[in-house]
C-alpha positions in Angstrom: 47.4 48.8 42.9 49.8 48.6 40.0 47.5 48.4 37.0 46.0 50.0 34.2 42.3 50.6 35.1 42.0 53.7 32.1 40.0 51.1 29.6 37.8 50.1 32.9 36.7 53.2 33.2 35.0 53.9 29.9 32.9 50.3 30.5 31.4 51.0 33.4 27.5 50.2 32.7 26.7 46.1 33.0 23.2 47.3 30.8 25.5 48.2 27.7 26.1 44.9 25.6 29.2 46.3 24.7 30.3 47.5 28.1 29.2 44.1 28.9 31.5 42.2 26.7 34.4 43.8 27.4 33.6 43.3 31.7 33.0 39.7 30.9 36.4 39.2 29.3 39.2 41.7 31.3 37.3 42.0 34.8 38.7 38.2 35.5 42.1 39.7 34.6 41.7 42.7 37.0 40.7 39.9 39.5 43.6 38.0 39.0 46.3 41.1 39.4 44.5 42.8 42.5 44.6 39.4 44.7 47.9 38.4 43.4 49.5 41.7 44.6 46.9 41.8 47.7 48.3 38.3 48.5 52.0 39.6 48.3 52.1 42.7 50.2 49.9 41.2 53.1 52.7 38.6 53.4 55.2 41.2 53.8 53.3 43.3 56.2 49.3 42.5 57.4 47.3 44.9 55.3 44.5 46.5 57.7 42.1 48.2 54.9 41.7 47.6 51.2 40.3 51.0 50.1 38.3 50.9 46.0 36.8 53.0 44.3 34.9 50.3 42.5 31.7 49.6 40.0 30.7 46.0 39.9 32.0 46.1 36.4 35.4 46.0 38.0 35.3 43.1 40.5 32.9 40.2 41.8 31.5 39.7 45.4 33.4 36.6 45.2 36.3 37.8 45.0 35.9 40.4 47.8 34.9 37.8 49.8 38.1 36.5 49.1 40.4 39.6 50.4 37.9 39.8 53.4 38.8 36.0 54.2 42.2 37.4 54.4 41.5 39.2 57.8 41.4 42.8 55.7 38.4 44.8 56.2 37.4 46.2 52.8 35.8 49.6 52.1 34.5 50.9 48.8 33.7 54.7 48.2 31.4 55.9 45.4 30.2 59.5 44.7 27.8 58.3 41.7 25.0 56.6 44.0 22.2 59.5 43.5 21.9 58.5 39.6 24.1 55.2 38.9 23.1 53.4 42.2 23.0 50.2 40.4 26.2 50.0 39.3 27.6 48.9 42.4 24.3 47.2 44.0 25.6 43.5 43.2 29.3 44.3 45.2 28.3 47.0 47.7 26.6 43.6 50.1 30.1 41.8 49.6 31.8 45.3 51.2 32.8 45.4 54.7 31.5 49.1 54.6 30.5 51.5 52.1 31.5 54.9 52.3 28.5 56.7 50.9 27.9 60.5 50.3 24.3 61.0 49.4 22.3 60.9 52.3 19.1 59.5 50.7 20.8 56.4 49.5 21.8 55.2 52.8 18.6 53.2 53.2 18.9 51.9 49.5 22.7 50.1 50.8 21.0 49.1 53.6 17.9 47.1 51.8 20.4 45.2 50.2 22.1 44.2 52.9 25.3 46.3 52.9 26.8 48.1 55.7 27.4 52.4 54.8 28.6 55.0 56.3 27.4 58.2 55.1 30.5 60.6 54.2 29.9 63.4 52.9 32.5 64.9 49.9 35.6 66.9 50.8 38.6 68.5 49.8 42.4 68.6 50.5 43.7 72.0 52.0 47.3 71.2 51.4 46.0 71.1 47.2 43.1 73.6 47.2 44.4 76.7 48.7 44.2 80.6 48.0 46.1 81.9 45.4 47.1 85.6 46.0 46.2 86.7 42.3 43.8 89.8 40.7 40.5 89.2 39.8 40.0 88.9 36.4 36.3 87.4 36.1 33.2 88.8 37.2 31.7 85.2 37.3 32.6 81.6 36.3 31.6 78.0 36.2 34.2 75.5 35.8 32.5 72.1 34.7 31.2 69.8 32.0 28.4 71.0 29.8 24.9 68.8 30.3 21.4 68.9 31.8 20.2 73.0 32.5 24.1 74.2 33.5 23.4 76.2 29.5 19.8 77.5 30.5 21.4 78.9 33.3 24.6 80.8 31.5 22.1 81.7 28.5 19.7 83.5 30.9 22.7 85.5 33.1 24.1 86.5 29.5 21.0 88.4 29.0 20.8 89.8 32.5 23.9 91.4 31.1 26.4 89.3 32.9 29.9 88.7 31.9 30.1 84.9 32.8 32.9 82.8 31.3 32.5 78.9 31.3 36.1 75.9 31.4 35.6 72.1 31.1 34.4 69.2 28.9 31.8 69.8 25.3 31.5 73.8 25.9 33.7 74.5 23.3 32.9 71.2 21.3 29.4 71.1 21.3 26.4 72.0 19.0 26.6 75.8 19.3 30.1 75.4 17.9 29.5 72.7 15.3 26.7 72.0 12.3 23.9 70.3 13.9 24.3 66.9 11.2 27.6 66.8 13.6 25.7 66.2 16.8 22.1 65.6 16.3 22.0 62.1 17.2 24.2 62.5 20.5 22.0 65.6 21.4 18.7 63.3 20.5 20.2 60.5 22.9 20.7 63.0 25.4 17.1 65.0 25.5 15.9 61.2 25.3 17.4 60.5 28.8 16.5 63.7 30.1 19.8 65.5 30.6 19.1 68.3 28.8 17.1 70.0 26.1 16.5 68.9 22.4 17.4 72.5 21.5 19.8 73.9 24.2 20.5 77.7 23.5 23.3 78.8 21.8 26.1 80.2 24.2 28.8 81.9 22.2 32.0 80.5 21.4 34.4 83.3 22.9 32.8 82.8 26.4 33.7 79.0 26.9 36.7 77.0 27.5 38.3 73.9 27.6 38.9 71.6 30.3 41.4 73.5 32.4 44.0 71.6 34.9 43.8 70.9 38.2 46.5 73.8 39.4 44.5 76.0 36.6 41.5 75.1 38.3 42.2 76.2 41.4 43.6 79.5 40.4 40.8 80.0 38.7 38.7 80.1 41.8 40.9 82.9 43.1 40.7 85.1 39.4 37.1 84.8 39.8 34.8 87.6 42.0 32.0 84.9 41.9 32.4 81.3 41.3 28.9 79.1 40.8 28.1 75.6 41.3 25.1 73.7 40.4 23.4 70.8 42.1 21.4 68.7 39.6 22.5 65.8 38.4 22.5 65.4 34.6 19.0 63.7 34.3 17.3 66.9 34.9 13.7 65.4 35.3 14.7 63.5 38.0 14.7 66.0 40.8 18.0 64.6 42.4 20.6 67.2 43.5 23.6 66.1 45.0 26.8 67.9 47.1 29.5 67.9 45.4 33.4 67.9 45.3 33.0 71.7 44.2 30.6 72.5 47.7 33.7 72.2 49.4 36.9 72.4 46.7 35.5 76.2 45.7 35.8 77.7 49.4 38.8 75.9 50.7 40.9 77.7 47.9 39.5 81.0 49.2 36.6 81.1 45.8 33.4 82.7 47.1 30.6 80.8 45.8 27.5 80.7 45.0 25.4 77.5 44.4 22.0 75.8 43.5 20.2 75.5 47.3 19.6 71.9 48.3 18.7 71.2 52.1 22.0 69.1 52.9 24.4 72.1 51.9 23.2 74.0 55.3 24.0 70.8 57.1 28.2 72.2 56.0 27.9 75.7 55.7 25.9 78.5 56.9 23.9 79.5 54.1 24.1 83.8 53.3 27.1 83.6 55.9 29.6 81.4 54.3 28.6 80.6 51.0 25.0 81.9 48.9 22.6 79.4 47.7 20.6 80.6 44.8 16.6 79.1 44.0 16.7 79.7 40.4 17.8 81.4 37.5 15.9 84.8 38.3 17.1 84.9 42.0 20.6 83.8 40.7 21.2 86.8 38.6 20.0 89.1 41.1 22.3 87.6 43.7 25.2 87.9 41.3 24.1 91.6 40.3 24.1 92.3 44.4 27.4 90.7 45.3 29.0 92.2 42.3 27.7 95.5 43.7 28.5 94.7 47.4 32.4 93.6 47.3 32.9 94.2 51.7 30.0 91.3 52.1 31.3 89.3 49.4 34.5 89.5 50.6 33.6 88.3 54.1 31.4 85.8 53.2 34.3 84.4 50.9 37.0 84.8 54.0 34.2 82.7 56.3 33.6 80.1 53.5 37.4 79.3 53.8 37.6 79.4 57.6 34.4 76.8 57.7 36.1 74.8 54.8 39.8 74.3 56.1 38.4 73.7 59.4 35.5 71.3 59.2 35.6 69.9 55.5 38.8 68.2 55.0 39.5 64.4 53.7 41.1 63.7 57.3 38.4 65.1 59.1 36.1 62.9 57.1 38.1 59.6 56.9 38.9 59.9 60.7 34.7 60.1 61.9 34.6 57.0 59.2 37.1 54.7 60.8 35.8 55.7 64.3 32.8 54.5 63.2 34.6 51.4 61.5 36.3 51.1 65.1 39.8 51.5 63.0 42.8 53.0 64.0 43.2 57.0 62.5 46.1 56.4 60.6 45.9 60.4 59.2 47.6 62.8 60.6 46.0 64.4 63.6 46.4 68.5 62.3 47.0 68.2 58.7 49.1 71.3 57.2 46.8 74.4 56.0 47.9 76.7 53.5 46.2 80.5 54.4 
């Protein structure tokens, strides 16, 4: 789809009146581009699938009905259902299917009359591969600061952990600036529950900024431990959710170590080919043993990859959806794996 979705993406929530305003004018224009060029290339050559990754803030029922009356089956994927379900509950009915990754909100697509699949997150082997580089970390977290991810880092700081932090407001945010600069973004924040009025202060030499995606992924490989956390940013609403990272962080050869939710066993085995951690206490302690214990970490990291190239790529996923779907695979049947 030839067009520029960038200022879509910042007015995502229907709720916001100025989110609202700017739907109501430029999703009609979005509309009008999508079925135009859906209406050309299906004249050249019958399109089988439309595949979005679409909020109702981008297009109307109506006008999915629309492709669908075209003889294209249309399939939406969204990743933000555990916390932002309603911002695709007026379009997900008008879907042919939903792809849908949180378990628990397959019954909420299905009250309102729309058809998911459940598909769990994934990764790309021929992208997130092992990089043959030295460690240089003891223990890392790559990911946007919110909710208790700086609880967390505070506490293994004084367990006497050297853990390093990359990605969006670590650097930026209020142990870095005056607090006039940030109170009333922090105040919104603690308001809505994603994190605490008075987060503690992690120290600026420890964080980082956002890094790339081929930094990113050599970053899992300079690591001894990578972590992962499961909450979502409203931290008082008990939701965890699997994540890109579940399966991004083993597939390029990371060992990792993660908040325990129930679904994760369902794709690895837990102790075996990644760790799950309870809490802070029990996640320091883990680090402190698999820091100590480099021949198990190293086999659990070599299993986690093994399980990960094997089982948890995008084609393994996409082909069980359009069986399900009764589509054609149109992925290749042994995609290429990088060791």
């Amino acid at each position: 789809f030839d067009y520029d979705l960038t200022p879509h993406t910042r007015h995502r929530d229907m709720t916001v009146a100025r989110h609202r305003a700017f739907v109501y004018e430029n999703r009609p224009k979005l509309e009008k581009a999508l079925l135009a060029q859906i209406a050309r290339a299906h004249a050249e050559k019958p399109i089988d699938i439309f595949f979005s990754y679409f909020y109702a803030a981008d297009i109307t029922a109506a006008t999915l009905e629309t492709i669908r009356d075209m003889g294209i089956t249309t399939v939406n994927w969204y990743c933000n259902g555990s916390y932002q379900f309603n911002l695709v509950e007026e379009i997900a009915p008008a879907y042919s299917y939903c792809l849908v990754p949180e378990k628990f909100r397959l019954a909420d697509y299905q009250r309102i009359g729309a058809n998911p699949i459940y598909c769990q997150e994934a990764a790309n082997p021929n992208v997130y591969m092992p990089h043959d580089l030295p460690y240089e970390f003891d223990v890392t977290f790559v990911g946007q600061k919110y909710g208790d991810r700086p609880v967390y880092i505070a506490h293994l700081r004084k367990q006497g952990i050297d853990v390093r932090v990359w990605g969006p407001r670590w650097q930026s945010e209020a142990h870095n600036l005056p607090l006039w600069r940030v109170a009333g973004s922090r105040v919104k924040r603690f308001l809505r529950g994603a994190e605490p009025l008075f987060p503690p202060r992690i120290p600026a030499d420890i964080c980082g900024p956002p890094l790339s995606d081929a930094e990113l992924i050599k970053m899992y490989s300079r690591s001894r431990i990578n972590l992962g956390f499961s909450n979502v940013a409203d931290t008082t609403s008990g939701i965890k959710q699997v994540r890109l990272r579940d399966f991004e962080v083993p597939m390029s050869g990371g060992f990792y170590m993660v908040e325990y939710m129930e679904e994760l066993a369902e794709f690895f085995e837990i102790g075996r080919e990644i760790v799950c951690y309870a809490d802070k206490q029990d996640l320091a302690a883990k680090i402190h043993y698999y820091l100590q214990h480099e021949d198990e970490r190293e086999q659990i990291r070599q299993a986690g990859w093994r399980r990960a190239t094997r089982d948890h790529s995008w084609q393994r996923r996409l082909s069980d959806s359009f069986a399900q779907m009764q589509l054609r695979d149109v992925t290749p049947s042994k995609p290429e794996i990088h060791a």
